[in-house]
PDB file with SEQRES, HELIX, SHEET and CRYST1 records, atoms N, CA, C and O in Angstrom:
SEQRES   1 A   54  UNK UNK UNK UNK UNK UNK UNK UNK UNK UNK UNK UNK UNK          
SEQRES   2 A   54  UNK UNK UNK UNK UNK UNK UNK UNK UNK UNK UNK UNK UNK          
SEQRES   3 A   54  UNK UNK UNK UNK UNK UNK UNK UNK UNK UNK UNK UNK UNK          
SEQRES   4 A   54  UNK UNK UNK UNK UNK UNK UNK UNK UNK UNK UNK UNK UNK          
SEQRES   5 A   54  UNK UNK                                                      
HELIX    1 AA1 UNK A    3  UNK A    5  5                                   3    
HELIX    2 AA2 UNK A    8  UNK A   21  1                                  14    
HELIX    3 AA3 UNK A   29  UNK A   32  5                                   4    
HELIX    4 AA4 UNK A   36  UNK A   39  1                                   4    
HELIX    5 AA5 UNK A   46  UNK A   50  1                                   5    
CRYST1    1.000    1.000    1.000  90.00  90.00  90.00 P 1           1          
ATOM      1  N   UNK A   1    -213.077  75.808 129.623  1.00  0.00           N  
ATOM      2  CA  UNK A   1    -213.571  74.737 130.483  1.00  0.00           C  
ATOM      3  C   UNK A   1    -212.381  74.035 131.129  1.00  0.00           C  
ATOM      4  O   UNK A   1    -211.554  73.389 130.485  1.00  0.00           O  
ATOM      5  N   UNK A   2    -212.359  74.188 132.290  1.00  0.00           N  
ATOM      6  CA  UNK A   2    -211.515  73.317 133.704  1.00  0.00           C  
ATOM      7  C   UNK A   2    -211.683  71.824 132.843  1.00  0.00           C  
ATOM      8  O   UNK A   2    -212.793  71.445 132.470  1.00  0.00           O  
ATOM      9  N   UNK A   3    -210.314  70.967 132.559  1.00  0.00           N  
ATOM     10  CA  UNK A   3    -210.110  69.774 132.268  1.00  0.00           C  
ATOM     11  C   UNK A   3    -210.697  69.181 133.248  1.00  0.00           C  
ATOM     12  O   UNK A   3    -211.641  68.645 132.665  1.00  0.00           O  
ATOM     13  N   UNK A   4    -210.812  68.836 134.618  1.00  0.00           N  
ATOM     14  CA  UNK A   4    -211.404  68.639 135.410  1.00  0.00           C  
ATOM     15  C   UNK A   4    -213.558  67.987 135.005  1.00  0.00           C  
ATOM     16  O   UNK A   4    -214.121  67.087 135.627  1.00  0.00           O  
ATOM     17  N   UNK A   5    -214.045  68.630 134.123  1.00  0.00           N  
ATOM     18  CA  UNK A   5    -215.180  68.606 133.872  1.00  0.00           C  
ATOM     19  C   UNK A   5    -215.003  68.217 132.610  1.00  0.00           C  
ATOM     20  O   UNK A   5    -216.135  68.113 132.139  1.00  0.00           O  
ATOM     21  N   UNK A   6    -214.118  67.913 131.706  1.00  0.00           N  
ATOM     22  CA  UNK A   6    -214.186  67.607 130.503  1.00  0.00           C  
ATOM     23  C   UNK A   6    -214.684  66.143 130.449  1.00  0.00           C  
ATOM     24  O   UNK A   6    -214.311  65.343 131.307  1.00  0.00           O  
ATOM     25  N   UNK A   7    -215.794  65.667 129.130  1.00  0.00           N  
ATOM     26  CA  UNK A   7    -216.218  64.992 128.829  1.00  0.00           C  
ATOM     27  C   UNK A   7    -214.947  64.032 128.324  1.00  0.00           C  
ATOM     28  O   UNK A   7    -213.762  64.308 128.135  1.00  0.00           O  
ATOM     29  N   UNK A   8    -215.655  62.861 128.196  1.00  0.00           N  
ATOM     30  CA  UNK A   8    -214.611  61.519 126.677  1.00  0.00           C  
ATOM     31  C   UNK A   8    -214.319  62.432 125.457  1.00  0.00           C  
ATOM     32  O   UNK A   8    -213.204  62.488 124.939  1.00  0.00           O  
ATOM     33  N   UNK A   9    -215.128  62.967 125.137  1.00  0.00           N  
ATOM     34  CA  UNK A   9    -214.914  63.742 123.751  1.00  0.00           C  
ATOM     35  C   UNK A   9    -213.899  64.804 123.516  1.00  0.00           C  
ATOM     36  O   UNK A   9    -213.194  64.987 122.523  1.00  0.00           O  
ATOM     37  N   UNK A  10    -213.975  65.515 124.716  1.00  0.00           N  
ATOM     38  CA  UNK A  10    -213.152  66.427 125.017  1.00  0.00           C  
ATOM     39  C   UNK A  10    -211.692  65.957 125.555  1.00  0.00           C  
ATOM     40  O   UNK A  10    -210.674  66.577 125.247  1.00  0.00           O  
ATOM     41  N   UNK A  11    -211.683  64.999 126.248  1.00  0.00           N  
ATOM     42  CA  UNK A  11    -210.267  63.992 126.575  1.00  0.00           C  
ATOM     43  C   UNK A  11    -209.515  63.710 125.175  1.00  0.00           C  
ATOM     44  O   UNK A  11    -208.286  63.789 125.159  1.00  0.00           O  
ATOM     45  N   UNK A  12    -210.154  63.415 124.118  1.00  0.00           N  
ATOM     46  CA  UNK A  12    -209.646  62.600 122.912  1.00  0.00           C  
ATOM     47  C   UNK A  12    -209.705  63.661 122.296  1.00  0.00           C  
ATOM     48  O   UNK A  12    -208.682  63.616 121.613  1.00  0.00           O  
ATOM     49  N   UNK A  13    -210.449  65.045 121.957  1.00  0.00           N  
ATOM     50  CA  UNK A  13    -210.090  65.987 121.583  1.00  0.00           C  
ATOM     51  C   UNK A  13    -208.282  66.775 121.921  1.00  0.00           C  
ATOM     52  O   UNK A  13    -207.444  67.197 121.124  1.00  0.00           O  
ATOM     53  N   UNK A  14    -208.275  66.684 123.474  1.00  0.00           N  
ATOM     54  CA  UNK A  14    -207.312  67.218 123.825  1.00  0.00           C  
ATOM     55  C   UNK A  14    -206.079  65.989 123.064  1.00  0.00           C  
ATOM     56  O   UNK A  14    -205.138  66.478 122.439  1.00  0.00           O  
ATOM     57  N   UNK A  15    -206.155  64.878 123.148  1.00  0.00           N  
ATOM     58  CA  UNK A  15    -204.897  63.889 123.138  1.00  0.00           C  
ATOM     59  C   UNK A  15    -204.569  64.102 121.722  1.00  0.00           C  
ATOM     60  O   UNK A  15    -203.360  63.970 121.530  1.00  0.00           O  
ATOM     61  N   UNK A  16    -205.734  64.594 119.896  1.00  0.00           N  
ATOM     62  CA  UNK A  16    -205.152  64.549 118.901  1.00  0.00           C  
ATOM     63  C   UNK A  16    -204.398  65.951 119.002  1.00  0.00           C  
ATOM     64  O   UNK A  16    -203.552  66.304 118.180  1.00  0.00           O  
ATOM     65  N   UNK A  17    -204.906  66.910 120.390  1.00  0.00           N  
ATOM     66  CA  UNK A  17    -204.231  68.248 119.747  1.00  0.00           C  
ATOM     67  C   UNK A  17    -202.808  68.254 120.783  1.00  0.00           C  
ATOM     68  O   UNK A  17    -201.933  69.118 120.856  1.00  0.00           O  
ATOM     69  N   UNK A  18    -202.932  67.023 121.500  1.00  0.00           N  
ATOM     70  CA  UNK A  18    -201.628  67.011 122.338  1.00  0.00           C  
ATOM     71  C   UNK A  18    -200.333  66.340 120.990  1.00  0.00           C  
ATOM     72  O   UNK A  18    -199.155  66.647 120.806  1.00  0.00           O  
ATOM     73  N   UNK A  19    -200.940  65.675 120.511  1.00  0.00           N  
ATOM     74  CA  UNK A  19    -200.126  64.722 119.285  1.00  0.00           C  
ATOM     75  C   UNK A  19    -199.394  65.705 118.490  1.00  0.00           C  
ATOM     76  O   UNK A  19    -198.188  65.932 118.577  1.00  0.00           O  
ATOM     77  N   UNK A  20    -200.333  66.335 117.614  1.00  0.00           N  
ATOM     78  CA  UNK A  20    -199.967  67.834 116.760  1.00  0.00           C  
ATOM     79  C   UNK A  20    -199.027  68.305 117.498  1.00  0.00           C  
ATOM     80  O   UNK A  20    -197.818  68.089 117.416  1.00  0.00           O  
ATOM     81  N   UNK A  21    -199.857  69.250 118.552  1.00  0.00           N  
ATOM     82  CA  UNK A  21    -198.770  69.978 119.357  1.00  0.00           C  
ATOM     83  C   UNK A  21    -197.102  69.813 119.639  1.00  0.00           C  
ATOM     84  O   UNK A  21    -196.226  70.626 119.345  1.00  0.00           O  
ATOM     85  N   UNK A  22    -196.937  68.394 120.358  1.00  0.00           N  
ATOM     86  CA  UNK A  22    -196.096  68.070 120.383  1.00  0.00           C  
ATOM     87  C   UNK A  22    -195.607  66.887 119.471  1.00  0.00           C  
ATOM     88  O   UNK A  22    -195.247  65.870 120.063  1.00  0.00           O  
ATOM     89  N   UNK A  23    -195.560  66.902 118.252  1.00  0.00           N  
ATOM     90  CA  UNK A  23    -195.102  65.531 117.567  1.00  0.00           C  
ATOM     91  C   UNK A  23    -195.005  64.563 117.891  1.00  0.00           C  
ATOM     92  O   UNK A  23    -194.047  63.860 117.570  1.00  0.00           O  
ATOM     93  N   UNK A  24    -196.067  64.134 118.725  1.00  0.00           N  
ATOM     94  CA  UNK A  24    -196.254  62.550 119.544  1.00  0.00           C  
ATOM     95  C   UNK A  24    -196.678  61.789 118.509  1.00  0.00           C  
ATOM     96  O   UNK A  24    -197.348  62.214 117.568  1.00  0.00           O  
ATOM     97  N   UNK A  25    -196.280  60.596 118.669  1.00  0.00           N  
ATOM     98  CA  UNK A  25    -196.825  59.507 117.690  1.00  0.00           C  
ATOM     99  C   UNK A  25    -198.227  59.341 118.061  1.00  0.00           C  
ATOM    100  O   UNK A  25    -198.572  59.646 119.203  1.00  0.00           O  
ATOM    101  N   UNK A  26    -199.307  58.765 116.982  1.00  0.00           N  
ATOM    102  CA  UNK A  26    -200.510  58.769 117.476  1.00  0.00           C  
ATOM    103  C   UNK A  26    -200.988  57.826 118.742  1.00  0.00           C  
ATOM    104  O   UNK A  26    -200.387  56.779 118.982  1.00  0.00           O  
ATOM    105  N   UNK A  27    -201.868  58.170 119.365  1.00  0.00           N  
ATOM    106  CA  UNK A  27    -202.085  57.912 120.799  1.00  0.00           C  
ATOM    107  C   UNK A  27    -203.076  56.666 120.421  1.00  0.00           C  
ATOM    108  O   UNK A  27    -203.610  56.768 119.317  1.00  0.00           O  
ATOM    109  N   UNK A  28    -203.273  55.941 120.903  1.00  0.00           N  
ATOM    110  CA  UNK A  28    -204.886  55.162 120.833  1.00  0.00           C  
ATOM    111  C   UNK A  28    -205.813  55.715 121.819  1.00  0.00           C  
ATOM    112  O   UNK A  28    -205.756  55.821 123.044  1.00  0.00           O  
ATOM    113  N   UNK A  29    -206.612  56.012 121.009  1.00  0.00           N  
ATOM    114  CA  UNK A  29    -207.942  57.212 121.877  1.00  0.00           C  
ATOM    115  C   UNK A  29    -208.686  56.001 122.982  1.00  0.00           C  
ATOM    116  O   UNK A  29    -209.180  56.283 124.074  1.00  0.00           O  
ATOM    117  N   UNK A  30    -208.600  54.417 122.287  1.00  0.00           N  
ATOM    118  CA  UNK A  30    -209.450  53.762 123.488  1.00  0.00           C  
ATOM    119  C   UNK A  30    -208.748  53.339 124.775  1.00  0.00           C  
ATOM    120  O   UNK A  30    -209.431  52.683 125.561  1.00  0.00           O  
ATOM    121  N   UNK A  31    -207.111  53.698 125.208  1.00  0.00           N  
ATOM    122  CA  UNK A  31    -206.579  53.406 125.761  1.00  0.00           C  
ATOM    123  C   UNK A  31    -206.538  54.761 126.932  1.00  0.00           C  
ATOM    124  O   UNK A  31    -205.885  54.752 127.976  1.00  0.00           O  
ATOM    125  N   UNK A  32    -207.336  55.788 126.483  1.00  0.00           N  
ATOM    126  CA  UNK A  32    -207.982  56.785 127.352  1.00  0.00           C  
ATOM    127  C   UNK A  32    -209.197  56.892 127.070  1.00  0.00           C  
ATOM    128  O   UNK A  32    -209.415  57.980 126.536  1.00  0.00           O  
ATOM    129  N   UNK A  33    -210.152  56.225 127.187  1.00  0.00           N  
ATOM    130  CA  UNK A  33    -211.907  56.198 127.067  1.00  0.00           C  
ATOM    131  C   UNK A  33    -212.115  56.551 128.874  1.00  0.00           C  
ATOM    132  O   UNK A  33    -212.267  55.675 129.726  1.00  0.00           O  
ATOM    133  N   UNK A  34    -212.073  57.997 129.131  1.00  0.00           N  
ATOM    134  CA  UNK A  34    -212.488  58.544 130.344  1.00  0.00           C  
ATOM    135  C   UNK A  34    -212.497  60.168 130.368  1.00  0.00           C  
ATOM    136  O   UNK A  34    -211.997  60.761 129.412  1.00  0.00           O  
ATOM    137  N   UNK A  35    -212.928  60.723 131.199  1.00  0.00           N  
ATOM    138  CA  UNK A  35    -213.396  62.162 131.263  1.00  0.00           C  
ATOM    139  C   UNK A  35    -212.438  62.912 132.071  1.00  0.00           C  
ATOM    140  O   UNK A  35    -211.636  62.261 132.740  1.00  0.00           O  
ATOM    141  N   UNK A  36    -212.410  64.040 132.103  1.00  0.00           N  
ATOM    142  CA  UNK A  36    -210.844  65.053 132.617  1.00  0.00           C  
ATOM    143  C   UNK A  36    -210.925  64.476 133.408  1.00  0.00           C  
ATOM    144  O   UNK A  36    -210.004  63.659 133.390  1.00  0.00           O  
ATOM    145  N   UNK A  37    -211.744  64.316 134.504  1.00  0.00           N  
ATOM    146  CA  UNK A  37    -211.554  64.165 135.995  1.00  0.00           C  
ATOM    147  C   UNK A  37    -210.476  62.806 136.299  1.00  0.00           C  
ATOM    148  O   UNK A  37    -209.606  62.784 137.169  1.00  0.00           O  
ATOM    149  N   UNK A  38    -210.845  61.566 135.205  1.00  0.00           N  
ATOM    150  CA  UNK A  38    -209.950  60.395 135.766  1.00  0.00           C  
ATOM    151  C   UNK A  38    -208.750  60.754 134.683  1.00  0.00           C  
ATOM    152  O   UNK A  38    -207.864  59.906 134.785  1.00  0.00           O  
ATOM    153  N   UNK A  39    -208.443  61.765 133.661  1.00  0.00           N  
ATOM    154  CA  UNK A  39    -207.786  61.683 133.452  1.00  0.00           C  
ATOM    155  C   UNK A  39    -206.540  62.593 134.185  1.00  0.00           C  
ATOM    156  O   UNK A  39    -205.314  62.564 134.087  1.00  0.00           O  
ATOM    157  N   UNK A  40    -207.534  63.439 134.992  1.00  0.00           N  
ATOM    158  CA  UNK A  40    -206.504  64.111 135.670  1.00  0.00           C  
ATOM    159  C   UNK A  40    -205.695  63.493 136.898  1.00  0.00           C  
ATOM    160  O   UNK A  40    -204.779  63.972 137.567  1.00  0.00           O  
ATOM    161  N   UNK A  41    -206.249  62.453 136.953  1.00  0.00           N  
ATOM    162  CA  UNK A  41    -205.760  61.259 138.716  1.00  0.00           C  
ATOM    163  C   UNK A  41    -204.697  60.423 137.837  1.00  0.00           C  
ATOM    164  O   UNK A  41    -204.017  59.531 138.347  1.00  0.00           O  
ATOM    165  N   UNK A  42    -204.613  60.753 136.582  1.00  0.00           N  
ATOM    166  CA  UNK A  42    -203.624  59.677 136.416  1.00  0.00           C  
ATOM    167  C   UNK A  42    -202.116  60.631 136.607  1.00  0.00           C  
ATOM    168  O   UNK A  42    -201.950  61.848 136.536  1.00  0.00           O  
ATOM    169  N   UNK A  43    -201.175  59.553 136.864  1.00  0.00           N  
ATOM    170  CA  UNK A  43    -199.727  59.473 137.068  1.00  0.00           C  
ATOM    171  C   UNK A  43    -198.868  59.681 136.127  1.00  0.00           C  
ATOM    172  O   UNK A  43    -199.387  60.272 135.181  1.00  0.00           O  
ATOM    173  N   UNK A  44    -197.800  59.451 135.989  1.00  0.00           N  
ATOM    174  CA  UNK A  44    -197.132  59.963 134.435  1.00  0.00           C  
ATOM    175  C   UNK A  44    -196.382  58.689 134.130  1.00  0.00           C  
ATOM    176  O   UNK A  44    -195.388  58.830 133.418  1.00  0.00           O  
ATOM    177  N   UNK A  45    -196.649  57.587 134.502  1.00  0.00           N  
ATOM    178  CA  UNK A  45    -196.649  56.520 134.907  1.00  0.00           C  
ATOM    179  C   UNK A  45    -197.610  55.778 134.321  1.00  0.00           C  
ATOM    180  O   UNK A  45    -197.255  55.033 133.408  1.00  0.00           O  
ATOM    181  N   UNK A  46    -198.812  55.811 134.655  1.00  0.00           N  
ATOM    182  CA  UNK A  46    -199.683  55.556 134.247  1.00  0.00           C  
ATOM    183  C   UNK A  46    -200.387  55.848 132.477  1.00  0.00           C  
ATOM    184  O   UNK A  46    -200.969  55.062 131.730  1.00  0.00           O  
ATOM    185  N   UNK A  47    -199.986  57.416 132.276  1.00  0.00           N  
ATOM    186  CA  UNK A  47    -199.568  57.638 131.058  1.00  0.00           C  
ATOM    187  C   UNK A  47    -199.111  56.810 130.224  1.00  0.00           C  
ATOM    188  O   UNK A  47    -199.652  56.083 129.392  1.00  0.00           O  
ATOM    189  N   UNK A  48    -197.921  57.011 130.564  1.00  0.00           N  
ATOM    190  CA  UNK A  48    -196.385  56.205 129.645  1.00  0.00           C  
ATOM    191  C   UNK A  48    -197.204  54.905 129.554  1.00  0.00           C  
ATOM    192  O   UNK A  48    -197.736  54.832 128.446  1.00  0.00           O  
ATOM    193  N   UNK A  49    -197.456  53.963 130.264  1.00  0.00           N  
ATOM    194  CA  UNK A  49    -198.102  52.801 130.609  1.00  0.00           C  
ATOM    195  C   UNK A  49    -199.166  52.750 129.511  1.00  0.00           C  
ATOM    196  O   UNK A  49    -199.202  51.660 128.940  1.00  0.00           O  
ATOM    197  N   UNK A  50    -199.819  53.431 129.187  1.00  0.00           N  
ATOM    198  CA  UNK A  50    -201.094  53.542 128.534  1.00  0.00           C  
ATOM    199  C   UNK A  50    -200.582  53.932 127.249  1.00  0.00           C  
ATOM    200  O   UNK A  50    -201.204  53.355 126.356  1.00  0.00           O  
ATOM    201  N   UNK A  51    -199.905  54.505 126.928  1.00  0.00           N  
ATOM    202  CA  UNK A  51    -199.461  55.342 125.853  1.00  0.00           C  
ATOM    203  C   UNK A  51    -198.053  55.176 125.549  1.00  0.00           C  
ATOM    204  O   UNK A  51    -197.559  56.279 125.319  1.00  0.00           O  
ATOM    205  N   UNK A  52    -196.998  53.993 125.435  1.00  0.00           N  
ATOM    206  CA  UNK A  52    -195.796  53.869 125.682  1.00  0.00           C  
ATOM    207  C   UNK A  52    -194.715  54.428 124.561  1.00  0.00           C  
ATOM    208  O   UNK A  52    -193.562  54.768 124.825  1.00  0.00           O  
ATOM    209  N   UNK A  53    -195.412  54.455 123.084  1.00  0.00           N  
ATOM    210  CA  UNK A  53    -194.643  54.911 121.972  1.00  0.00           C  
ATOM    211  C   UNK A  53    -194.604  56.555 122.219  1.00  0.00           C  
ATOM    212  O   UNK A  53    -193.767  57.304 121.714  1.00  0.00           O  
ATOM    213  N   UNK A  54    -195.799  57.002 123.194  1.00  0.00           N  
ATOM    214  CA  UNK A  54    -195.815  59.027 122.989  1.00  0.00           C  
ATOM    215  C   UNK A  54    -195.218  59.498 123.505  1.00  0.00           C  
ATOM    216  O   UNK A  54    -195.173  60.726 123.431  1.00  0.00           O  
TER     217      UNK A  54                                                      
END                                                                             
């Protein structure tokens, strides 16, 4: 499934296996409560911003 169409569930799915993956400190899942599509418009900027310890 195209991230693009991914649900909330599937967003916060991807972010604990982005954590694992890359030894990111844990993320706060409510600081991305949105679906691929807005998560794909975000910036890396916007990221960092949201997520500043990962």
């Amino acid at each position: 499934l195209q991230p693009v169409y991914w649900s909330r569930d599937d967003v916060a799915q991807w972010l604990r296996w982005a954590e694992k993956e890359f030894s990111l400190r844990p993320i706060e899942s409510n600081t991305f409560e949105m679906n691929g599509k807005a998560l794909l418009l975000l910036t890396k900027e916007d990221f960092r911003y949201r997520s500043p310890h990962s």
